[in-house]
C-alpha positions in Angstrom: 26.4 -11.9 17.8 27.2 -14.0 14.8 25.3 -11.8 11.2 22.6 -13.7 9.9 23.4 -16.0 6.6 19.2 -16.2 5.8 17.2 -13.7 7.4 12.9 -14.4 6.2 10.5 -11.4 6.1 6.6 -12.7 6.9 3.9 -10.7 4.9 1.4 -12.6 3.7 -0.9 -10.1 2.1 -2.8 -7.8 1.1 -1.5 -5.2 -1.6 -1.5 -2.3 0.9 -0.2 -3.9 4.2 2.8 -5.5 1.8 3.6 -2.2 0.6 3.9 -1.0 4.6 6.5 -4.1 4.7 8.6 -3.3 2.2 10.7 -0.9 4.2 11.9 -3.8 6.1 13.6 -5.4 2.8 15.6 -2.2 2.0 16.4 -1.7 5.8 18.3 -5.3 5.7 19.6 -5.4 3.1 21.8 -2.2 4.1 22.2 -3.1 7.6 23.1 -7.1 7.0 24.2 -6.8 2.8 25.9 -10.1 3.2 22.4 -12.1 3.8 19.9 -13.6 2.0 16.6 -12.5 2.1 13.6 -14.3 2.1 9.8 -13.4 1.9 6.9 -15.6 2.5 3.8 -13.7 0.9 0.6 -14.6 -1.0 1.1 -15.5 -4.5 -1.0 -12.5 -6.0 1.4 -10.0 -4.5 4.8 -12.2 -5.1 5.1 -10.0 -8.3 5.2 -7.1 -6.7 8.4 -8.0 -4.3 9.9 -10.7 -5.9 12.3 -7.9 -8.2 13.1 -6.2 -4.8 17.1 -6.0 -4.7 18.5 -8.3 -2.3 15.5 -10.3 -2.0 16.8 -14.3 -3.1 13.9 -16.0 -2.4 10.0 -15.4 -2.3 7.5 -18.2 -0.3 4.4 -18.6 -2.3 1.4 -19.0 0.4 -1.9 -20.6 -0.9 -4.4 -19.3 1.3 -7.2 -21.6 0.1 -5.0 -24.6 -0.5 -5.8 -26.1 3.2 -3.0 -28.5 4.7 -1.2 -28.8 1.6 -0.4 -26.0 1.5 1.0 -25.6 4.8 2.9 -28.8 4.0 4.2 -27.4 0.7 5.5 -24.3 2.4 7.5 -26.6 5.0 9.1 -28.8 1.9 10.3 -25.0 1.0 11.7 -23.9 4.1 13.3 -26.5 4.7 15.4 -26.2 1.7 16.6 -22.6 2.6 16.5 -23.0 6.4 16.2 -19.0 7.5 18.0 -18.6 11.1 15.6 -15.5 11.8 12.2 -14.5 10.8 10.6 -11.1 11.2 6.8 -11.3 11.3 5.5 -7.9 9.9 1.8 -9.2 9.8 1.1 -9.5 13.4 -1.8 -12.6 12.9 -2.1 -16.1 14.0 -1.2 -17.0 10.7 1.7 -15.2 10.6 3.2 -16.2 13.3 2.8 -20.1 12.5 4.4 -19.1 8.9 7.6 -17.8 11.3 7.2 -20.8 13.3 7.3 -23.7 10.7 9.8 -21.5 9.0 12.6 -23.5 11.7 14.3 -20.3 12.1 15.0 -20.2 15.8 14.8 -16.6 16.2 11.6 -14.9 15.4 10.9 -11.3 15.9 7.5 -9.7 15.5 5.6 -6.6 17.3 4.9 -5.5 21.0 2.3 -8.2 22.4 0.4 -5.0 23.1 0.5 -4.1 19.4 -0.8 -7.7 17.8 -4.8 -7.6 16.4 -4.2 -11.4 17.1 -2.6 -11.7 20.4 -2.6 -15.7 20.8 -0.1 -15.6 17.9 2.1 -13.6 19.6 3.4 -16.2 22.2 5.1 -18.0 18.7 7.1 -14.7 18.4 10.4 -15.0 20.6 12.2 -11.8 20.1 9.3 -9.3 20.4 9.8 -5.3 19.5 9.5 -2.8 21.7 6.0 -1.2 20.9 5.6 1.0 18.1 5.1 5.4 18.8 1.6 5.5 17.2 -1.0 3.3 15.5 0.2 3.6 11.9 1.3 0.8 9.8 4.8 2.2 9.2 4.9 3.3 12.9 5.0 -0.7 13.6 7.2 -1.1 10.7 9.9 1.5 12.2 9.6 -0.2 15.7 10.8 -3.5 13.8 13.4 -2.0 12.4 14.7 0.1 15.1 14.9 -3.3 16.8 16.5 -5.4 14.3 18.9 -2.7 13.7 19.1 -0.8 16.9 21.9 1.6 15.4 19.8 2.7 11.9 19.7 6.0 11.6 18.5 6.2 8.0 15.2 7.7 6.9 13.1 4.2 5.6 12.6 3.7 2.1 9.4 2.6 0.9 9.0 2.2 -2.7 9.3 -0.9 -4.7 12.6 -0.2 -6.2 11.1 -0.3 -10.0 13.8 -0.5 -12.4 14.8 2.5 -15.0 13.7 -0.4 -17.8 10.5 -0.6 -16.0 10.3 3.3 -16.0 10.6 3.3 -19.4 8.0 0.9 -20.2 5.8 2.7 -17.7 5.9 5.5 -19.9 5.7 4.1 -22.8 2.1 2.3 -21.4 1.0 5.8 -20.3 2.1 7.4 -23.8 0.1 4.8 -25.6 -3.0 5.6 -23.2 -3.1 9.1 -23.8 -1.2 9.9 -20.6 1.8 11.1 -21.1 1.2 14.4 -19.3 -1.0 14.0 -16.1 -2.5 16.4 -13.1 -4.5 14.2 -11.5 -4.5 10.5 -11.2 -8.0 9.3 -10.0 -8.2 6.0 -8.8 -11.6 4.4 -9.6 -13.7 2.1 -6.7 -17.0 0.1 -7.5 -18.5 -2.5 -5.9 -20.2 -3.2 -2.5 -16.4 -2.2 -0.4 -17.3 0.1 2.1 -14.5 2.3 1.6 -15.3 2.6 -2.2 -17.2 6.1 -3.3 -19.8 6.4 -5.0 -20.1 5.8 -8.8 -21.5 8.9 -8.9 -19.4 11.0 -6.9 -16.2 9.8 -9.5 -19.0 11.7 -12.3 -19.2 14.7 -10.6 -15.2 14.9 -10.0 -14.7 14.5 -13.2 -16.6 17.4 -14.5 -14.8 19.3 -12.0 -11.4 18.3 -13.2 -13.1 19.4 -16.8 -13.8 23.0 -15.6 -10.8 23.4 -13.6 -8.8 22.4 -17.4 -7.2 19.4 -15.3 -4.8 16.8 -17.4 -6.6 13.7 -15.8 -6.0 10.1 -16.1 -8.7 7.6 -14.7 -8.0 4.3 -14.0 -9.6 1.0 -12.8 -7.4 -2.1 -11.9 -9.4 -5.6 -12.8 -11.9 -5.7 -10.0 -13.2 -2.1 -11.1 -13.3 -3.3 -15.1 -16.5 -3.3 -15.8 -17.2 0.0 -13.9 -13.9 1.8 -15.8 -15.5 0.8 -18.6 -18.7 2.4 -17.9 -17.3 5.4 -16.9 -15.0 5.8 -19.7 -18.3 5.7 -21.7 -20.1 8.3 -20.1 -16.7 10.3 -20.0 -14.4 9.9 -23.5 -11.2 10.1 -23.4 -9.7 13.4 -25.0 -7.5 16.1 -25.1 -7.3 15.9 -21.0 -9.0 13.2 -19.9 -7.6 9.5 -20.1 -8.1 6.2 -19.6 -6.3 3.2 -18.5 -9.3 0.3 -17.9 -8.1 -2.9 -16.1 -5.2 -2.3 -15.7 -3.1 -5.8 -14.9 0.2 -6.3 -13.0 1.6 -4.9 -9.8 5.3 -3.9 -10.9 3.7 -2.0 -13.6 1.3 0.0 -11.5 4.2 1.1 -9.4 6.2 1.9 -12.3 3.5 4.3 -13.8 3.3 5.4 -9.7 6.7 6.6 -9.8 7.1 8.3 -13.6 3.5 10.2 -12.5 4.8 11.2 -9.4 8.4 12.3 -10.1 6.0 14.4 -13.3 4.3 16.3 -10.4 0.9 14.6 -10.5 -1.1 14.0 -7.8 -3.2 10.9 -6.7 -6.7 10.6 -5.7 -8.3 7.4 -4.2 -10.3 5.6 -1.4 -8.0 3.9 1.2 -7.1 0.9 -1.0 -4.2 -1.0 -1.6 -3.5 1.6 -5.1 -3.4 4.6 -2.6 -0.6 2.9 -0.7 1.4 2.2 -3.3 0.5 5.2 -4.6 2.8 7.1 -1.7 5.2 4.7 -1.6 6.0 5.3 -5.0 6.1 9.2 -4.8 3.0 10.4 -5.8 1.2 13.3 -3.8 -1.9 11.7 -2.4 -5.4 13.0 -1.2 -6.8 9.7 0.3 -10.8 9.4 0.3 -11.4 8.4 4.0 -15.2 7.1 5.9 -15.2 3.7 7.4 -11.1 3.8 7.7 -9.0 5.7 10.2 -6.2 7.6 8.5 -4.0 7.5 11.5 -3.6 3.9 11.2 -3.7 3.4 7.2 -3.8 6.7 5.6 -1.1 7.6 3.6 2.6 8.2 5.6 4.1 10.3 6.2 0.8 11.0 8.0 -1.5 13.6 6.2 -0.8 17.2 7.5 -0.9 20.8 7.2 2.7 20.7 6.0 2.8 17.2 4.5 2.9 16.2 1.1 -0.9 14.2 1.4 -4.2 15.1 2.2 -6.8 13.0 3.8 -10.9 14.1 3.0 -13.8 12.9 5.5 -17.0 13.7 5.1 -18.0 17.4 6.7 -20.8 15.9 8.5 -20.0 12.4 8.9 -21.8 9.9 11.0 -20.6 9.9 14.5 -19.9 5.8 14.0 -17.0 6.7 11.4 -14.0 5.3 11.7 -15.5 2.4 12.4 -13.4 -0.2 10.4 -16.3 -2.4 9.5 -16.2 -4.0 6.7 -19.3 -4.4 6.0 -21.7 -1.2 6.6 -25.3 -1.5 9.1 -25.7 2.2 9.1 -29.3 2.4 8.3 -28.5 4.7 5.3 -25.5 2.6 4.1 -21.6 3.8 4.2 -22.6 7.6 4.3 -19.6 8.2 5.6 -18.5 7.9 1.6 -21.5 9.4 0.4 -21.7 12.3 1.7 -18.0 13.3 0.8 -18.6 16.1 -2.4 -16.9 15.9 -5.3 -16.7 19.9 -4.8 -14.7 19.3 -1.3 -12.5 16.9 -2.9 -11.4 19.5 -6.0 -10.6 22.2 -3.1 -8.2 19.8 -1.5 -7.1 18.5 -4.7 -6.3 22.1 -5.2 -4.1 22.9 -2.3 -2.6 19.7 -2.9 -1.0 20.4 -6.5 0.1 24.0 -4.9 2.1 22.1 -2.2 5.4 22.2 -3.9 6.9 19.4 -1.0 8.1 15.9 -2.2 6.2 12.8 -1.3 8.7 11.1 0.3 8.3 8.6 2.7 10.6 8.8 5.4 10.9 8.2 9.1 12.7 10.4 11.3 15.2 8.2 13.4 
């Protein structure tokens, strides 16, 4: 079989579900380091890949841009012309981004495995399907399939530059961060998967009393609430705070330095908390409406694994339910009801694991 000249990844968004793609970029570019890779994605996430080594070319999607932008994205393919497309979205839309890509083969998950099965019949060069229901379980089934002989563990970080490293640092440093325990993660609004504003309260007078080095930080949907909390909880000796915080290469950047430092994440199942992972960092994931089996952090959360994954003791019986909007008549208490108290414990046998989050994938 002739290599590929243009080989096109499909990922359209969101933050977490990219970071479950990028795998696939490192994976070809080892096994076909001749090609030029492509990736059609959103354009609030093109940031984030667009450095990746080996990737030539990113495909800006405009999801509200209608027909145009459909059109637009056409005028771009056909300027490159990929000969094969891997869909690592698994949605109608997806799969009619691999279509009008002109590449005339197009590989994409197990029928069985698509959440959009009409899209499916636009894949021609369908996996075999994936061992288990987790993201990066999909993921390894597309690249055992596009590269039957890989053997490698996958990689899954974002390939953040030792410039970038250094300007991580130098952002944490300036933010009263240079040495961190615990990196929390803030959530606000009406997601279901967010905690509590008063839950993040209570953890941080935990932290407080357990003489935890915390830093606490809020990206720009959570800016108004960072800055709340920051002002019921100053910043000092231990305690920091990065408010609205901008820019996806940077988060991963401050991701790696705090995770090669030791530090240990803590966070709701959000795109952060994958990135999180992917970029080294120890995570205990938040978990109510979401099923950790499917998107908790990888490798999957275990007794002997780097990451811990905290539920609710007495959870309703309708969690996981994946909703995303809550009709329990007490609201999301599947969140609620997780203690700040039961999150320090696992924080704490967390920090004592002395095992590397690496993400890997036995072959």
């Amino acid at each position: 079989m002739t290599p590929p000249r243009r080989i096109l990844i499909v990922r359209l968004s969101h933050l977490g579900d990219v970071v479950h793609a990028l795998p696939l970029v490192h994976a070809l570019r080892a096994g076909f380091p001749d090609a030029e890779l492509g990736w059609a994605v959103q354009r609030e996430f093109a940031d984030l890949v667009r450095p990746l080594p080996g990737l030539v070319r990113t495909f800006l999607f405009e999801r509200r841009g209608g027909l145009g932008a459909w059109r637009a994205l056409r005028r771009e393919f056909a300027g490159w012309r990929p000969d094969w497309a891997l869909d690592a979205q698994a949605n109608l839309k997806s799969a009619a981004v691999a279509r009008l890509s002109g590449a005339p083969r197009r590989t994409g998950r197990a029928r069985v495995d698509w959440r959009e099965r009409a899209g499916s019949w636009l894949i021609n060069d369908p996996a075999p399907p994936a061992a288990g229901p987790h993201a990066l379980e999909h993921v390894t089934a597309l690249v055992r399939h596009a590269l039957p002989d890989w053997k490698a563990p996958l990689r899954c970080d974002a390939a953040v530059s030792e410039a970038e490293l250094a300007d991580a640092r130098r952002a944490l440093e300036t933010r009263g961060a240079r040495e961190v325990d615990v990196v929390v993660q803030l959530s606000a609004g009406d997601d279901v998967r967010a905690w509590p504003a008063q839950r993040w309260s209570e953890l941080a007078q935990e932290l407080e009393r357990d003489g935890q080095r915390a830093l606490f930080l809020s990206g720009p949907a959570e800016a108004a609430f960072g800055a709340q909390f920051a002002a019921r909880h100053p910043a000092h000796a231990r305690r920091a705070h990065w408010i609205g915080q901008r820019g996806l290469r940077e988060l991963a950047a401050a991701f790696t330095a705090l995770g090669r430092d030791g530090a240990v994440f803590v966070g709701c199942d959000s795109g952060p908390m994958h990135l999180a992972w992917a970029s080294g960092l120890r995570v205990v994931c938040l978990a109510g409406p979401q099923d950790a089996r499917r998107t908790g952090p990888w490798p999957l959360a275990g007794q002997d694994g780097p990451h811990r994954v905290v539920r609710a003791a007495a959870g309703p019986e309708c969690a996981p339910c994946f909703a995303r909007r809550c009709t329990h008549p007490r609201g999301p208490v599947c969140m609620a009801e997780i203690g700040a108290a039961d999150v320090r414990a696992v924080l704490t046998r967390a920090r004592l694991s002395s095992r590397p989050a690496a993400c890997s994938s036995a072959p």
